[in-house]
C-alpha positions, 0 to 999 in steps of 0.5 A: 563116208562124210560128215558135215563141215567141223567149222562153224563161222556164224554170220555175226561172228566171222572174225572171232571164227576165223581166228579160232581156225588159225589155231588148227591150220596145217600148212599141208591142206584142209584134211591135215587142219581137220585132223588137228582139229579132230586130235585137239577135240579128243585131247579136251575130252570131247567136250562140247563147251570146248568146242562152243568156245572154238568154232566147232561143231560138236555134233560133226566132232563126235559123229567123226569120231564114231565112224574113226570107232 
């Protein structure tokens, strides 16, 4: 099973994108940096400006979290 990238980084905005990577990175590789991601999205209560503010798809977010369910 998969579901699209969780990461948005628009064109006019990479930077600021990046930056709000770097809080969710896991030395271990992408699949730990995606759980981080995934566990902080359930801990804000899957909250879609929360994930606006953040660089990250809520639509890719709550689709994981569907097929975890």
């Amino acid at each position: 099973m998969s579901v699209p990238n969780i990461f948005l980084r628009p064109r006019e905005q990479q930077a600021q994108a990046d930056g709000a990577k770097r809080k969710f990175i896991h030395p271990d590789g992408d699949h730990l940096t995606m759980l981080n991601a995934f566990n902080a999205f359930v801990a804000k209560q899957m909250n879609p400006d929360w994930c606006w503010d953040n660089y990250l798809s809520h639509r890719a977010l709550k689709q994981t979290n569907d097929v975890r369910n």
